[in-house]
C-alpha positions as CSV (number, residue, x, y, z in Angstrom):
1,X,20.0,-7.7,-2.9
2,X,16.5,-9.6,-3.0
3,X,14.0,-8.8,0.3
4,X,18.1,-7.8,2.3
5,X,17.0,-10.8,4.7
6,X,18.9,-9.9,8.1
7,X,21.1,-7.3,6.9
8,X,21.8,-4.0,7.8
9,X,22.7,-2.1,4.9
10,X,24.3,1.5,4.6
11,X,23.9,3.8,1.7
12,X,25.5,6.6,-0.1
13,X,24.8,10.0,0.4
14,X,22.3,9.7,-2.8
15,X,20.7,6.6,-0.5
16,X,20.5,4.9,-3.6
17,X,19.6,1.4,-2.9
18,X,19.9,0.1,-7.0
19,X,18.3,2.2,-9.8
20,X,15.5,1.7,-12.4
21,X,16.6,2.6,-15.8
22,X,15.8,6.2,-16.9
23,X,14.9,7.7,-20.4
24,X,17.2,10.3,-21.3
25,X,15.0,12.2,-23.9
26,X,11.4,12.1,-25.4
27,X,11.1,9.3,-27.8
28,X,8.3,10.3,-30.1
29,X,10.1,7.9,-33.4
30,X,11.0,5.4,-31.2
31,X,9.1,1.9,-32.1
32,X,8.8,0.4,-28.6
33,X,7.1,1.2,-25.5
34,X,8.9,4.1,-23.0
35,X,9.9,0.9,-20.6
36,X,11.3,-1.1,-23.8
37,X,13.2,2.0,-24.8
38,X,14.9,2.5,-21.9
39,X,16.5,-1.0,-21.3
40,X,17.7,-1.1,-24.8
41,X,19.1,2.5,-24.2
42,X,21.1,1.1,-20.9
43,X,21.7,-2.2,-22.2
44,X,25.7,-0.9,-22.7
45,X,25.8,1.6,-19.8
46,X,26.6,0.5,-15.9
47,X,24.7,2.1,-13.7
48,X,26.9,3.7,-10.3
49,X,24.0,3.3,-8.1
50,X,23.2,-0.1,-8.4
51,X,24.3,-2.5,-6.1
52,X,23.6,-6.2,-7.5
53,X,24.9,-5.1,-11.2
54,X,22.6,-7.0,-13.0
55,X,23.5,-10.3,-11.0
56,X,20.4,-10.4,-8.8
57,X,16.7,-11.4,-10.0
58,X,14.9,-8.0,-11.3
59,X,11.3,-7.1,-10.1
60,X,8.7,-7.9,-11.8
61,X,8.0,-4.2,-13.3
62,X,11.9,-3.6,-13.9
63,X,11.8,-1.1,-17.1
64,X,8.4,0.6,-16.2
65,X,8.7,3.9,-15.1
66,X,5.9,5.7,-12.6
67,X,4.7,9.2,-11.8
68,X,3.4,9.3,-8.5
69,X,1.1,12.8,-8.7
70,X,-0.2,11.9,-5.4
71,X,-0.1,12.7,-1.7
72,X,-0.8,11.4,1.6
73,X,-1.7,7.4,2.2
74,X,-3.4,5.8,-0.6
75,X,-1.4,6.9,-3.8
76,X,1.6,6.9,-2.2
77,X,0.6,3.2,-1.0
78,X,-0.1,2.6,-4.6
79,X,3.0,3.6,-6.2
80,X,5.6,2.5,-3.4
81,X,3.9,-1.0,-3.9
82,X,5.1,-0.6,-7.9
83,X,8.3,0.5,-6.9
84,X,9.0,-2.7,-4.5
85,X,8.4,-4.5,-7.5
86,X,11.0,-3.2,-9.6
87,X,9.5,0.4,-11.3
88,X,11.0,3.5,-11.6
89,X,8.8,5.4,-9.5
90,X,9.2,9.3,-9.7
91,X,7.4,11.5,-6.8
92,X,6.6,14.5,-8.5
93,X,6.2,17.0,-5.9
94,X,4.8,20.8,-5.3
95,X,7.1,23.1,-3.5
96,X,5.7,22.4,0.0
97,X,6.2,18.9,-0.3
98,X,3.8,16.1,0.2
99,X,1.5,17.1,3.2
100,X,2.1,13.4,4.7
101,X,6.3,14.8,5.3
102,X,6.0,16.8,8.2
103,X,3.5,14.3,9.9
104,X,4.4,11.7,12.9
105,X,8.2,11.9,14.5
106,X,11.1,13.5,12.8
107,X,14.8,14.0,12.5
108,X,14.8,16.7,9.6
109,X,11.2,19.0,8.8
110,X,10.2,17.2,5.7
111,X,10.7,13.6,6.7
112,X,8.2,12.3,9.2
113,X,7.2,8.7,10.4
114,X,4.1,8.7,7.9
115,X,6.1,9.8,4.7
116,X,8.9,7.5,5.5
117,X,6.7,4.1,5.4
118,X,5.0,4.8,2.3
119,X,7.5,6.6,0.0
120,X,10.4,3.8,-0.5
121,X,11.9,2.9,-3.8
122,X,11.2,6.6,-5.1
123,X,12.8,9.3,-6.4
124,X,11.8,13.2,-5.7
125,X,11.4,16.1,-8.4
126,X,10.0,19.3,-7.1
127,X,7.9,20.4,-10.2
128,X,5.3,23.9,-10.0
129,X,2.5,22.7,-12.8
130,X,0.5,26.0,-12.0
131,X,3.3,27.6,-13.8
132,X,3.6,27.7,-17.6
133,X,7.5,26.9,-18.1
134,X,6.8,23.6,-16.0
135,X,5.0,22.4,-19.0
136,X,8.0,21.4,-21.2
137,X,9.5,19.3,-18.1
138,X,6.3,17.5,-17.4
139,X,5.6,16.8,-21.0
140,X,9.4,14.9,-21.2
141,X,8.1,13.2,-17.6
142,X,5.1,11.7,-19.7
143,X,6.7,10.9,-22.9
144,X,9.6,8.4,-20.8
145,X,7.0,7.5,-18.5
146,X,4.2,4.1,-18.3
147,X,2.0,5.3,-15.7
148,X,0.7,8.1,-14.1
149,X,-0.9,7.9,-10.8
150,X,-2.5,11.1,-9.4
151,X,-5.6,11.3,-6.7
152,X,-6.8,15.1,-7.0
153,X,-10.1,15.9,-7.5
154,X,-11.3,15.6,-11.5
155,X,-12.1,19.4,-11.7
156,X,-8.5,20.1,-10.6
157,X,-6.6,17.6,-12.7
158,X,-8.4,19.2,-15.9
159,X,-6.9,22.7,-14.8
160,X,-3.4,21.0,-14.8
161,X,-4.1,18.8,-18.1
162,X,-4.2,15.5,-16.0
163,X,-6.6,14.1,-18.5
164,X,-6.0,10.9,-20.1
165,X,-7.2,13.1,-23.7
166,X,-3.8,15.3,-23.1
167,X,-1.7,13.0,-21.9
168,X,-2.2,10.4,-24.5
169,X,-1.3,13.2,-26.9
170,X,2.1,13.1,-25.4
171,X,2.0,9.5,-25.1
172,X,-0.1,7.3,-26.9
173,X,0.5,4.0,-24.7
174,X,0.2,5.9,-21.3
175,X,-1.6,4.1,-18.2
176,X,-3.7,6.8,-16.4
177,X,-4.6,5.9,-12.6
178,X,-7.1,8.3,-11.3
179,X,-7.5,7.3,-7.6
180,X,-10.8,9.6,-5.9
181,X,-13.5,9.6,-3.8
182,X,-16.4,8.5,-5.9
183,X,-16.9,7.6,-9.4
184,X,-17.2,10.4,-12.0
185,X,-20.5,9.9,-13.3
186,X,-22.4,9.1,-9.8
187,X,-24.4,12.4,-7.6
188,X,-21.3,11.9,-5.8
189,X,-18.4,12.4,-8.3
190,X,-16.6,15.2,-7.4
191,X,-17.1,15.2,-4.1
192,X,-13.9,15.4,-1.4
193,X,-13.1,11.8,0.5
194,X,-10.4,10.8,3.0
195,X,-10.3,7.8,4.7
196,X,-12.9,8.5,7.8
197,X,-15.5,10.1,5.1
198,X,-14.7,6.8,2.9
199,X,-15.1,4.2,6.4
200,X,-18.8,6.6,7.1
201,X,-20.3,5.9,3.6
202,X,-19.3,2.3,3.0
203,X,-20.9,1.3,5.8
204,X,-17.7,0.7,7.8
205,X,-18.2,2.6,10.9
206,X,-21.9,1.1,11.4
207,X,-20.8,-2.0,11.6
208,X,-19.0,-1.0,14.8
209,X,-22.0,-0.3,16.2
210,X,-22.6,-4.0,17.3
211,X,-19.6,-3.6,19.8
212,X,-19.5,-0.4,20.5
213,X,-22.8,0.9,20.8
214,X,-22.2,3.5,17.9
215,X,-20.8,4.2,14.6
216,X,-16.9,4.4,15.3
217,X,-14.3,4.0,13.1
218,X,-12.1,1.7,12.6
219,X,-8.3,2.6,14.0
220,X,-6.3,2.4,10.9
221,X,-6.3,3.9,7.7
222,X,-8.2,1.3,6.1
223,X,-9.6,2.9,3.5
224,X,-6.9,4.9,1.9
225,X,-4.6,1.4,2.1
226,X,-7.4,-1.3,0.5
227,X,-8.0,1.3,-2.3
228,X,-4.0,1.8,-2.4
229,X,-3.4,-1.8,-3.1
230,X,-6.5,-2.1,-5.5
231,X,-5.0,0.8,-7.5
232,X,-1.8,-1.0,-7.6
233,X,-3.4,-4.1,-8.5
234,X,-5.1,-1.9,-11.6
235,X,-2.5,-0.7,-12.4
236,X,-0.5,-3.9,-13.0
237,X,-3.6,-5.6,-15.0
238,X,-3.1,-2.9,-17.3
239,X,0.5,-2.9,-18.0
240,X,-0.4,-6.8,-18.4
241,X,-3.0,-5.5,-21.2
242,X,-0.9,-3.3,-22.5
243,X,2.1,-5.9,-23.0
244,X,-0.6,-7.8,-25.2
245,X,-1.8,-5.0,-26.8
246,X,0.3,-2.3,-26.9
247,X,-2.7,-0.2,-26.3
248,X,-3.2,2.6,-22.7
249,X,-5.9,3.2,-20.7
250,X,-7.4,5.6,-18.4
251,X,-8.7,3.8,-15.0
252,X,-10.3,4.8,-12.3
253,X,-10.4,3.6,-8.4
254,X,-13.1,5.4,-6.5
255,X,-12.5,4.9,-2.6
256,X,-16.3,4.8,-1.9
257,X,-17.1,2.1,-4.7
258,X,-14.0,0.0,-3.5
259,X,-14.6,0.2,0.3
260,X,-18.4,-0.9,-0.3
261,X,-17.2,-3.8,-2.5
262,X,-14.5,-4.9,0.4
263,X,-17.8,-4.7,2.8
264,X,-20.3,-6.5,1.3
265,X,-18.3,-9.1,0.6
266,X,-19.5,-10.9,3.7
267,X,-22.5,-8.5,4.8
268,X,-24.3,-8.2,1.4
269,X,-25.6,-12.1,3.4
270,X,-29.5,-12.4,2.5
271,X,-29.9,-9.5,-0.2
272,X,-27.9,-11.0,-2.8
273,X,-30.8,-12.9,-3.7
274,X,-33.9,-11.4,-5.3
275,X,-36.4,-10.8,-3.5
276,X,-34.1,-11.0,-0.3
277,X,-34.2,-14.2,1.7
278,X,-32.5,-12.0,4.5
279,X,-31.3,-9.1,5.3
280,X,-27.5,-7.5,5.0
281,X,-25.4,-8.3,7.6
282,X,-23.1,-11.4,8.0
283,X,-24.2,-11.8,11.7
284,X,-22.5,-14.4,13.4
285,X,-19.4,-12.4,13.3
286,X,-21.3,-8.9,14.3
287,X,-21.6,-10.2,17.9
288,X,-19.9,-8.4,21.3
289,X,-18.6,-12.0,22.3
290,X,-16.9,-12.6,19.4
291,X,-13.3,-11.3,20.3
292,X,-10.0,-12.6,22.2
293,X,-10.5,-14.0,25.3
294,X,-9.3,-13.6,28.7
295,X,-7.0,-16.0,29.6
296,X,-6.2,-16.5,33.5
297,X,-3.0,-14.3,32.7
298,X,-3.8,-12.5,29.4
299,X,-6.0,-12.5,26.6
300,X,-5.9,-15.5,23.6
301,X,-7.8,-15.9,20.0
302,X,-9.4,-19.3,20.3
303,X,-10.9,-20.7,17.6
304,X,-12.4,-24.1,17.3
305,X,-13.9,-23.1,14.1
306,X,-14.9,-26.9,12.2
307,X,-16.8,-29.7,14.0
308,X,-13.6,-31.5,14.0
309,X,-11.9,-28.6,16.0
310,X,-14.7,-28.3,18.4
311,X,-14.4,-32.1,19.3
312,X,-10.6,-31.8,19.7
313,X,-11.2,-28.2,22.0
314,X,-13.5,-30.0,24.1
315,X,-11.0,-32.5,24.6
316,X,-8.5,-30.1,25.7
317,X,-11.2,-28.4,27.9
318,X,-11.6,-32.4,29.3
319,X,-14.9,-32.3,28.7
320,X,-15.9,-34.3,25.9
321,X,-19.2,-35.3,26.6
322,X,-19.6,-31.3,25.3
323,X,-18.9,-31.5,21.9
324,X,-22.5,-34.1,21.7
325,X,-24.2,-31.1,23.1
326,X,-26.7,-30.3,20.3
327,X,-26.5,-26.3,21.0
328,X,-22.8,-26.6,19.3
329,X,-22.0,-30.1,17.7
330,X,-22.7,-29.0,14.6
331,X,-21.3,-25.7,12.9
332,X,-24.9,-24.8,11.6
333,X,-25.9,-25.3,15.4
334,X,-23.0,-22.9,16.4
335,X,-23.7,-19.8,13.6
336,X,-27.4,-20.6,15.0
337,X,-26.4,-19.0,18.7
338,X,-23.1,-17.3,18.6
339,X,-23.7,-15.4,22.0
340,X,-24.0,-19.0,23.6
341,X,-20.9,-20.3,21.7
342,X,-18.6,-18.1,22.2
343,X,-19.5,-17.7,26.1
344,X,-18.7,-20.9,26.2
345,X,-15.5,-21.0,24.8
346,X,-14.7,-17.8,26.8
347,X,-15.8,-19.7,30.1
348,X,-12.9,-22.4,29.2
349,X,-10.6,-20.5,28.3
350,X,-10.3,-18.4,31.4
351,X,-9.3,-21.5,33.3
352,X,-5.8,-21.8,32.0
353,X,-3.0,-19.4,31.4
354,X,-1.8,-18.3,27.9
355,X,1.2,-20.6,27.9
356,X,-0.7,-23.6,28.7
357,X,-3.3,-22.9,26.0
358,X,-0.6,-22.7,23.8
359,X,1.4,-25.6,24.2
360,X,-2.6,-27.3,24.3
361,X,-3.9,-25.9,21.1
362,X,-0.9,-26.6,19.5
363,X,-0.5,-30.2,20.2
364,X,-4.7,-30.3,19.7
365,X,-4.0,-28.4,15.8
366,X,-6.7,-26.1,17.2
367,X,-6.2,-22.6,15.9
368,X,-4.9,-20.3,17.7
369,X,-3.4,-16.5,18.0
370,X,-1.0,-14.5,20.3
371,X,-3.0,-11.2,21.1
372,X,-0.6,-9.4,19.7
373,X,0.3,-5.1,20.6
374,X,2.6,-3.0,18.3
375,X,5.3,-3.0,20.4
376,X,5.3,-7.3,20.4
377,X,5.8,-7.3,16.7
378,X,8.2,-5.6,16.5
379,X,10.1,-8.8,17.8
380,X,7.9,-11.5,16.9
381,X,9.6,-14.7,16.4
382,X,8.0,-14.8,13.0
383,X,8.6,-11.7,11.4
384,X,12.3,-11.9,12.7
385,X,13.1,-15.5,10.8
386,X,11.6,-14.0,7.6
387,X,12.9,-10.7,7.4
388,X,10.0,-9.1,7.5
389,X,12.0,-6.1,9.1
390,X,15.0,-4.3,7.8
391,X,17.0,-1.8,9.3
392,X,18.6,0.3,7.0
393,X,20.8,3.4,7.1
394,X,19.4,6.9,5.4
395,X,22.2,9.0,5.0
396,X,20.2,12.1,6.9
397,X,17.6,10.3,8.7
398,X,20.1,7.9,10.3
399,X,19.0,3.8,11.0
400,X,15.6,3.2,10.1
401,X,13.0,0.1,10.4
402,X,11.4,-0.7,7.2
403,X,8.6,-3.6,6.4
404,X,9.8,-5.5,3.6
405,X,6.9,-6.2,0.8
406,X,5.2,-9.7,2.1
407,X,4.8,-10.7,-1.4
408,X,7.8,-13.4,-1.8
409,X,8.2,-14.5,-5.7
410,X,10.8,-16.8,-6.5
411,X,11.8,-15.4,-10.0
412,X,11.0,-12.1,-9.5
413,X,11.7,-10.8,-6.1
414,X,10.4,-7.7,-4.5
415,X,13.1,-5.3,-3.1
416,X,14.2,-2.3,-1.4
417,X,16.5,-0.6,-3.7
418,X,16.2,3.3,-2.4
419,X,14.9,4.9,0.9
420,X,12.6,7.6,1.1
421,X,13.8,10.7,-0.7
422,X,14.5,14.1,0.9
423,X,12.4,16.9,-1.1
424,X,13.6,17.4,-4.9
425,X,16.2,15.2,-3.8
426,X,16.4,13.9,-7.4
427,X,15.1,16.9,-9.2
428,X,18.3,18.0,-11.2
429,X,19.1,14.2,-11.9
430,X,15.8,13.7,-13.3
431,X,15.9,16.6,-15.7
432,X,19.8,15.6,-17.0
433,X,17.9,12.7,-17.8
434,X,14.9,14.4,-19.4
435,X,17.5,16.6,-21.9
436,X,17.8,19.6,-19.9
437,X,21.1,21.2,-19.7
438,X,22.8,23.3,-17.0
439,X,21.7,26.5,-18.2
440,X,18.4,25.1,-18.5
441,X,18.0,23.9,-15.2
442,X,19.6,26.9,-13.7
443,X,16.7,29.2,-15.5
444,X,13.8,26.3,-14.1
445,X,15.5,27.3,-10.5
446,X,15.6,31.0,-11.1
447,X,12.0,31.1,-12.2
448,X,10.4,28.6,-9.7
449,X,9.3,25.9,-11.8
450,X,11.7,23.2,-9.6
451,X,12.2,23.6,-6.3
452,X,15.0,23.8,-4.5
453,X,16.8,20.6,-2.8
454,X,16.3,19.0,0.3
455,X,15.3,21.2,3.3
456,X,18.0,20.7,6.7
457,X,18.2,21.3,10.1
458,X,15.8,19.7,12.8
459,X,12.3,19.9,13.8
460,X,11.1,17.7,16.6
């Protein structure tokens, strides 16, 4: 149903929002690519799960199947952002569950507030790789499968043949993801990294310093989210390479070398030269009186960023005469003495009230920003007339808000075809489609290779 703009949509008990096409068994003589395979394969069968029937736009990753080895924020990030466009994304899943389940507020024990917004458009298979029968159902996993995404540490992955070697073996046109902490081959390869160790290193929690007085770090996830996306972005190139080519590849997203990269950007400033004509540090924006300003009722982001905006401010401000003043007529003069600049504009702005500096600014085409909480967008004007948020109904979890993907393509639309998946929800669908009979499934269960289904009662 597209991006589901403005509707509320309710779900079977499989909350089964559309399906990505499945491989039914391995597919070592086939002549195409695992993705190819399978659309030929369901070319002639209609799928009960999905809702448009063929009739809406696909995503652009429709046919690509994903495992999602990973846990937490930034691999799940990474995957769910495959998923919303279009792949098959399969969260394989230790008996416990993904740690990131029984974090934030809950209805049932395994499906908290931080799961739920970063495991969308995924199934759930419950698979024990430490044991020795789980190797036949993770082999048939790889053969139907594109990608692979897992974010252990290198050391472990060996023990549980997560090498690009073995899996290649399996399947020669496989995409391996390894998301870590550092680089491999670096005095820090090897070494564990989550999001606050990855903001310390990079540089990130210095840079605070220059408003707060010390390293602090930032509040969000940053980290685990930027390298998400970059994985996901990756990952595509390479499914793009490997349409040309027909040939896998092993990759490799270190959080430290990607957080450093997203930093320096801006702050590398004077060293990019050599020698240095300056130091690091992008300062005009590492300032205490760069931020929103106080408004005579509330705070406001003014920003009369060009020459041209500056002249139309002071206008606004009535004062016209100031935008000659040679301390700020100029946006050299202005990066020249950002303390003075900004108390300037902050000595303006406190003279009207948010609403008229509004309705000014706007009239003036002097940007502008609402100071924004949490709770304000989650009935912003904005968001509201795009869709950006959905409520949906999970069969156990009851209504639930979800953020559609901001990426809008006209041919290719990003969706949400299934909500977050109970615990091994899926497992027993995912092995009929991997071969595996009744009996055979029965014997995984008895032995503890798959887990068992989804967990119930409450746990507030």
């Amino acid at each position: 149903m597209g991006r589901f703009r403005g509707k509320t949509i309710k779900t079977g008990a499989a909350h089964d929002l559309g399906r990505a096409s499945a491989d039914p068994l391995a597919h070592e003589d086939a002549k195409m690519m695992p993705g190819e395979l399978r659309r030929v394969r369901l070319q002639d069968s209609t799928d009960r799960n999905e809702i448009n029937n063929g009739s809406e736009p696909k995503g652009p990753l429709d046919g690509i199947r994903v495992l999602d080895m990973t846990t937490m924020i930034l691999g799940p990030v990474a995957a769910q952002s495959l998923g919303d466009m279009g792949a098959d994304v399969i969260k394989v899943e230790t008996t416990e569950g993904d740690l990131s389940r029984r974090i934030g507020p809950r209805h049932s024990p395994d499906m908290g507030a931080f799961y739920l917004n970063s495991n969308r458009n995924k199934r759930s298979i419950v698979l024990d790789l430490k044991k020795r029968e789980a190797q036949p159902v993770f082999e048939r996993l790889v053969r139907s499968s594109d990608v692979v995404i897992c974010s252990i540490r290198t050391d472990a992955a060996e023990r549980l043949g997560l090498t690009y070697q073995k899996l290649c073996a399996l399947n020669a046109q496989i995409i391996l993801c390894h998301v870590k902490g550092y680089a491999d081959d670096g005095p820090y390869g090897g070494q564990p990294a989550y999001d606050d160790v990855a903001q310390a290193v990079s540089g990130l929690a210095v840079m605070q310093s220059a408003v707060a007085g010390e390293p602090r770090y930032v509040p969000t996830i940053i980290a685990d989210k930027v390298t998400g996306l970059q994985a996901a972005y990756a990952i595509s190139l390479a499914i793009c390479h490997r349409l040309r080519t027909g040939q896998g590849q092993e990759i490799s997203v270190p959080m430290f070398e990607t957080m450093v990269a997203f930093n320096m950007t801006e702050h590398l400033w004077g060293e990019i030269f050599v020698p240095p004509l300056a130091g690091t540090g992008y300062t005009p924006i590492s300032t205490v009186a760069r931020r929103p300003f106080k408004t005579s009722d509330g705070y406001l982001c003014v920003l009369p960023y060009t020459d041209q905006h500056w002249a139309r401010f002071c206008e606004v401000v009535g004062d016209p005469a100031l935008a000659a003043d040679p301390r700020y007529a100029t946006h050299a003069a202005r990066q020249s003495d950002q303390m003075g600049f900004w108390n300037e504009v902050a000595n303006q702005v406190r003279r009207k009230s948010t609403a008229e500096w509004i309705e000014a600014l706007t009239a003036a085409n002097v940007p502008f920003g609402l100071v924004n909480s949490f709770d304000d967008l989650l009935t912003d004007p904005h968001l509201e007339s795009v869709g950006f948020w959905q409520t949906l109904q999970h069969p156990t979890e009851g209504a639930l808000r979800m953020m559609t993907n901001p990426i809008a393509m006209s041919a290719s639309p990003t969706s949400i075809r299934r909500l977050p998946p109970r615990l091994g929800e899926h497992s027993t669908e995912i092995l009929h489609e991997l071969g595996f009979g009744p009996d055979d499934i029965a014997a995984l269960t008895a032995q503890g290779v798959i887990g068992p289904g989804p967990t119930t009662g409450e746990d507030h």
